[in-house]
C-alpha positions in Angstrom: -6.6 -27.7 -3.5 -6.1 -28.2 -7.2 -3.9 -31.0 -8.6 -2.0 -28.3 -10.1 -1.4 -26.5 -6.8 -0.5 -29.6 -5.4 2.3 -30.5 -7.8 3.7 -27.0 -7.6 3.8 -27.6 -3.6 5.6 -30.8 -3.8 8.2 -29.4 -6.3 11.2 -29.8 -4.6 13.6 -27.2 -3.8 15.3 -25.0 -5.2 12.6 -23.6 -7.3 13.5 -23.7 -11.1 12.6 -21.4 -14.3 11.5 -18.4 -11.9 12.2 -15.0 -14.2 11.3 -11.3 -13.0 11.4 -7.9 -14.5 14.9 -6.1 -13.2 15.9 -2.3 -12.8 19.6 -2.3 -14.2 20.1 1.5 -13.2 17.6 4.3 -12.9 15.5 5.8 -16.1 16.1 2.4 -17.9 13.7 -0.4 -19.2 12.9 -3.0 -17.1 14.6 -5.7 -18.3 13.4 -9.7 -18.4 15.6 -12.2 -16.9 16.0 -15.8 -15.5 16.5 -15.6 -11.5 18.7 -18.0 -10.0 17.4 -21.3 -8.4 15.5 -19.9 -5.6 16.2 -22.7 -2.8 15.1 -20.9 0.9 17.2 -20.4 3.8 15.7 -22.5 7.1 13.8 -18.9 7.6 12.5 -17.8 4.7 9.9 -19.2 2.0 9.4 -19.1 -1.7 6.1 -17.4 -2.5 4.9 -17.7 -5.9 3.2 -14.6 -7.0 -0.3 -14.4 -7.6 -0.3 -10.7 -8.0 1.9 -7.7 -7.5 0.5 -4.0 -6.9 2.9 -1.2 -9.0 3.1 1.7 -6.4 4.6 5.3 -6.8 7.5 4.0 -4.6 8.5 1.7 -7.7 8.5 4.9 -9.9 10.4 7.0 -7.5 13.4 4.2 -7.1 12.9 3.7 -11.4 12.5 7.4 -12.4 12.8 9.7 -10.2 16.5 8.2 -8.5 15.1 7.2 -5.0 18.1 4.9 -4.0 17.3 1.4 -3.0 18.7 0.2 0.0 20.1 -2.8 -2.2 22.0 -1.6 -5.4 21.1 -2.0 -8.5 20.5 -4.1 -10.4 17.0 -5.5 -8.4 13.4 -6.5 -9.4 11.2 -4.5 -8.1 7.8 -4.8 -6.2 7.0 -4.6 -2.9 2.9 -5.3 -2.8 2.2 -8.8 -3.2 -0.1 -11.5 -2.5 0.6 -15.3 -3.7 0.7 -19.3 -2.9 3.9 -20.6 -0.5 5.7 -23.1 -2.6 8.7 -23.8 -0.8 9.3 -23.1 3.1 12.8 -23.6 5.4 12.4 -26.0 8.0 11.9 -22.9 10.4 8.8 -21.5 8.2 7.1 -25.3 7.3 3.7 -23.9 8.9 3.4 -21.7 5.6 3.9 -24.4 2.9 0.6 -24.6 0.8 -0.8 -21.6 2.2 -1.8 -19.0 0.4 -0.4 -15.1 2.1 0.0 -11.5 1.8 3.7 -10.4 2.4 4.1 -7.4 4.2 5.6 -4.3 2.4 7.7 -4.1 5.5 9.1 -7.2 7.4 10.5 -6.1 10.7 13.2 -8.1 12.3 11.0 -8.8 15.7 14.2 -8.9 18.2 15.7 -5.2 17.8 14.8 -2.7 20.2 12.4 -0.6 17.9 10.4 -4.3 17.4 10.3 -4.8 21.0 9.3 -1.0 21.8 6.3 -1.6 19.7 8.1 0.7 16.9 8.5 -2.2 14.2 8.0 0.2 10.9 11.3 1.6 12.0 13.4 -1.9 12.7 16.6 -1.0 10.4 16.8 -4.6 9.9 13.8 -4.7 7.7 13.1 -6.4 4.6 11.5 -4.9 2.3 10.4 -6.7 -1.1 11.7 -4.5 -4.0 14.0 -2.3 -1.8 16.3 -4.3 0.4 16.4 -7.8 -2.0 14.4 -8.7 -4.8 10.8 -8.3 -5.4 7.7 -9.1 -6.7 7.9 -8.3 -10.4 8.3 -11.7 -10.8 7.1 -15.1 -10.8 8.4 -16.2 -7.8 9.9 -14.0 -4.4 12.2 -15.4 -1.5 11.1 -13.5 1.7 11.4 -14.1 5.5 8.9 -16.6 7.1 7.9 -14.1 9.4 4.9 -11.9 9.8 3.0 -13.3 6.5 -0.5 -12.4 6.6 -2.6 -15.6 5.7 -5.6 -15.5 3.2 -7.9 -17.9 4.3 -9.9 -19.9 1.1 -12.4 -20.1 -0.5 -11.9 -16.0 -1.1 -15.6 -14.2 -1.0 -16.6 -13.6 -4.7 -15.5 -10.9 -6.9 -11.7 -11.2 -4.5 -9.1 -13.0 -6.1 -5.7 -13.5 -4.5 -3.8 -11.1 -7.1 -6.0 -8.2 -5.9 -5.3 -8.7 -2.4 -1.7 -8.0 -3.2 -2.6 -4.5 -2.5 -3.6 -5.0 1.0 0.3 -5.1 1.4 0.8 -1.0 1.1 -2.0 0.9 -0.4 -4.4 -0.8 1.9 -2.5 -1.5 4.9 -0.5 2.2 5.2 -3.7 4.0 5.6 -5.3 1.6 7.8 -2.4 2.1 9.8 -2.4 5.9 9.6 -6.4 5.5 10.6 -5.6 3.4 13.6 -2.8 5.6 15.0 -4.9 8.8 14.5 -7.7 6.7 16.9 -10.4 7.7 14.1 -13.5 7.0 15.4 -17.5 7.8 14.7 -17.0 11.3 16.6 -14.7 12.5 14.3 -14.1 14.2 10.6 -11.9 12.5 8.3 -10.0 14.8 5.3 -8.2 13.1 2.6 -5.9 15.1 0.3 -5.4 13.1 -2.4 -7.6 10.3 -3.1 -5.9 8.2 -6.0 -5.1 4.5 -4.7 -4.1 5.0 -1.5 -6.2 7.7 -0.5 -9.3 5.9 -2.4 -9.1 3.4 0.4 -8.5 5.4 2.8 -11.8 7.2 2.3 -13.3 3.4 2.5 -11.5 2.8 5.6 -12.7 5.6 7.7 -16.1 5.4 6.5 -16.6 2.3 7.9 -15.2 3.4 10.9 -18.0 5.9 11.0 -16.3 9.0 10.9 -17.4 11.5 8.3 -15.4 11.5 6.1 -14.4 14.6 3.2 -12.2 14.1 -0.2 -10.0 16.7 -2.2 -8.4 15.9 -5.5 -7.8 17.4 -8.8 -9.5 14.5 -10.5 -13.0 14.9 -11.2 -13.3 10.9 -11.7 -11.4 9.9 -8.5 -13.6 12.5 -6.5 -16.9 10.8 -8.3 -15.2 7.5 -7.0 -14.5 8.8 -3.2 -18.3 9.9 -3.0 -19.3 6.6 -4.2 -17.6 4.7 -2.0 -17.8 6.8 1.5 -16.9 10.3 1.1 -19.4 12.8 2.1 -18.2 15.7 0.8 -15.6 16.0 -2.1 -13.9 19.7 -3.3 -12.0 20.0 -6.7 -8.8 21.8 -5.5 -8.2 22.7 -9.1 -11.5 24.6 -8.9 -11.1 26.2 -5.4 -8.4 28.5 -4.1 -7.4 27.4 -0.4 -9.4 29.8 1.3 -12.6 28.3 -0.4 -11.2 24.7 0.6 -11.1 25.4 4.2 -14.4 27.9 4.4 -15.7 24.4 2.9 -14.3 21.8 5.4 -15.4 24.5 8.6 -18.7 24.6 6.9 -18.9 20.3 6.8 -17.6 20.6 10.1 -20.4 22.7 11.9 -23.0 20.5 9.5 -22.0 17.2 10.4 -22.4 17.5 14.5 -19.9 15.6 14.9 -18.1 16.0 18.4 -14.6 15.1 17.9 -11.9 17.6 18.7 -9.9 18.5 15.9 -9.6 17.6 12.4 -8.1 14.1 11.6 -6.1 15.0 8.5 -4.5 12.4 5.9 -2.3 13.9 3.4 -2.6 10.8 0.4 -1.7 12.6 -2.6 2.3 12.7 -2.1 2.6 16.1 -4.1 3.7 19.6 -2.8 0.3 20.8 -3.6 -1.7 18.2 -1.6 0.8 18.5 1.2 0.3 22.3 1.8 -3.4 21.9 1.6 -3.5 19.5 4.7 -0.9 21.3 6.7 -3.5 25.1 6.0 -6.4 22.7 7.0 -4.7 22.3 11.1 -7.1 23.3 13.3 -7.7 23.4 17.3 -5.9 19.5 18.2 -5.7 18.5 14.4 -4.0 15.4 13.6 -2.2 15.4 10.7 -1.3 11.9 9.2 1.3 12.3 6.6 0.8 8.8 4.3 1.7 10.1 0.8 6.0 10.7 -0.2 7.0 13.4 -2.5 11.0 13.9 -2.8 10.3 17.4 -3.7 10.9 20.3 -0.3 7.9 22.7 0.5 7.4 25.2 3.1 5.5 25.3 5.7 5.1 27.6 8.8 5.8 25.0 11.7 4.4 27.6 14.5 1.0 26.1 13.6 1.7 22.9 15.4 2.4 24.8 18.5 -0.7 27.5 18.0 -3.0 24.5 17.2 -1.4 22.3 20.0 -1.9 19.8 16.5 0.0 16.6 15.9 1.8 15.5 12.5 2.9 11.9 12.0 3.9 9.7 9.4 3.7 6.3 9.3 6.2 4.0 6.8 4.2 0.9 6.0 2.2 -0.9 8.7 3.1 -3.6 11.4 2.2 -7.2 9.9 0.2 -8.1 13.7 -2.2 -5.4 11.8 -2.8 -6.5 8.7 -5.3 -9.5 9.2 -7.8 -6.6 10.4 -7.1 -4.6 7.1 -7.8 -7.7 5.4 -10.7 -8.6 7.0 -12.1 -5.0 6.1 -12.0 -6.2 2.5 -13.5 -10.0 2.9 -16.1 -8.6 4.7 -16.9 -6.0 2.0 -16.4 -3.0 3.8 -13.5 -1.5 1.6 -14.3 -2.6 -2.0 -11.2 -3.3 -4.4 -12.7 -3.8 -7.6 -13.4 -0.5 -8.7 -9.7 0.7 -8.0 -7.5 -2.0 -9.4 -6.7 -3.4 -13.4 -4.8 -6.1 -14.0 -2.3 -6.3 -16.0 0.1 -9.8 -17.2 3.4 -9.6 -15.8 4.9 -10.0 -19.0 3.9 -5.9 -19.6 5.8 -5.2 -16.1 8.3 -2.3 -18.5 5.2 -0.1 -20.2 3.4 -0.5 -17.0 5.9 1.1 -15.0 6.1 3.8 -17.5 2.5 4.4 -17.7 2.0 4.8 -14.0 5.3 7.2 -14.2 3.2 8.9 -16.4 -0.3 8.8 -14.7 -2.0 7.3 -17.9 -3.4 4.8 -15.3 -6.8 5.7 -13.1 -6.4 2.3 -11.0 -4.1 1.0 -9.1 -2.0 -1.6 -11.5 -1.5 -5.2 -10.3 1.2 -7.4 -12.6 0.1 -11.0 -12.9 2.4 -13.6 -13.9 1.2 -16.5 -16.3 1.5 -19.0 -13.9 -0.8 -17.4 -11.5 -3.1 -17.0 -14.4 -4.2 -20.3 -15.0 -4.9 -21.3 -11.1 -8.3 -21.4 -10.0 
């Protein structure tokens, strides 16, 4: 450990001169400000942020008038990866180390936790949605379910980037494991941007075949570079040439599974109705991607397919050390789907990823987290 890291360790609490990036009410700038001394409770810790992902929730609470569960005003951020600098006497394990924080902390004593329903604890804390997140150089969370990142990181991984194992990692890897994807089986992802991209990764290492659909000519280039097997243009094919082409894969591939394992990625209208015509014979549809916008569907399929749809929000922490380990062992790449940017651009950021001027998946870097080895 540096002798930088060290002194920031030993720094005692509170924590001083932490500032963040705030949403004062929706369709406004984020604005900079000085955060309060952050000083934990005896069951929470003080990370300070190495990296923080920007996700299409973040634009739907700042654009699009998603309500946070916390009012407004709140920083926002709810992917992020960074070094434990200050720890309650409950959560002293975590000082020095550095972690992932879940996008969703469950409470771990409710009866949804203890049914094995955690994602659904209505005592969660969410970074970003339920208290401040990580838009910021510094985030107070509970000193529970923490992932830890062991060091030294493999090369070409730095601890910012695996701020994105916290959502657009974890969620599909999530959907993947509840769907049981295995070798057997064909994967379809609608959508294939950042949290579809690694999805595609995720199953192909799983061994399942594995098909992409976009609109995107460059993120479908991307998909077949990095597992897909076969990609289709939707904004080239009508549906019925989508799905003669997924039965045709099917057939090809000789793969025995029974039904289609379906992940809608995309979180549009368009990319949802394209999964939900692709249900065939014991599909499993896997709904990962939000859109606030309504679309219809014919829900007699489900029964005529005996199919399943599920959704999944976020993923249980006890799972994320095996998403992790997918990425220090090199089996879902990062690299190619993330930029960084400093934290200090957090406001034309979040505007650019509103306005898909982005192709990867934007991490915000504070300065501080920029000069540590």
């Amino acid at each position: 450990m540096s002798l930088a890291n060290s002194a920031v360790i030993h720094q005692p609490a509170p924590i001083q001169g932490a500032y963040g990036f705030r949403l004062n009410a929706v369709g406004q700038r984020l604005q900079r400000v000085e955060l309060p001394p952050l000083e934990p409770a005896p069951d929470q810790v003080v990370v300070q942020v190495a990296g923080c992902g920007v996700c299409h929730t973040d634009i739907g609470y700042a654009l699009d008038g998603v309500p946070t569960r916390h009012p407004l005003p709140l920083v926002l951020g709810h992917e992020i990866s960074g070094l434990v600098v200050a720890a309650g006497e409950r959560a002293q394990e975590w000082l020095g180390r550095d972690v992932i924080v879940p996008a969703v902390i469950p409470c771990g004593e409710c009866a949804a936790c203890k049914s094995g329903r955690a994602t659904i604890c209505r005592r969660q804390f969410m970074p970003g949605n339920d208290g401040d997140g990580g838009f910021a150089t510094h985030v107070i969370v509970p000193g529970r379910g923490l992932c830890p990142v062991p060091r030294p990181l493999p090369a070409g991984i730095t601890l910012a980037m695996l701020s994105v194992v916290a959502d657009a990692v974890s969620t599909p890897f999530e959907a993947i494991r509840r769907a049981q994807l295995g070798s057997d089986d064909v994967a379809v992802f609608t959508g294939v941007g950042g949290i579809g991209g690694f999805g595609v990764q995720i199953a192909a290492a799983l061994g399942a075949a594995v098909i992409a659909i976009d609109i995107d000519r460059n993120r479908l280039e991307m998909a077949a570079a990095h597992g897909a097997a076969l990609t289709l243009d939707a904004s080239q094919s009508s549906e019925k040439e989508i799905k003669a082409a997924v039965r045709g894969f099917v057939k090809q591939s000789g793969r025995r599974g029974i039904g289609l394992k379906i992940f809608e990625t995309s979180g549009t209208p368009a990319g949802q109705a394209t999964a939900f015509a692709l249900l065939d014979h014991g599909a499993y549809l896997a709904v990962v991607g939000y859109s606030p916008k309504a679309i219809e569907l014919r829900l007699s399929n489900l029964m005529a397919f005996d199919a399943v749809a599920r959704g999944n929000w976020g993923c249980p922490p006890e799972h994320y050390p095996s998403a992790l380990a997918l990425v220090l062992e090199g089996k879902v790449t990062l690299g190619p789907y993330v930029e960084q940017h400093p934290l200090e651009s957090a406001a034309e950021v979040l505007q650019a990823v509103g306005q898909h001027a982005l192709r990867r998946r934007a991490i915000l870097v504070p300065p501080i987290s920029l000069r540590q080895p």
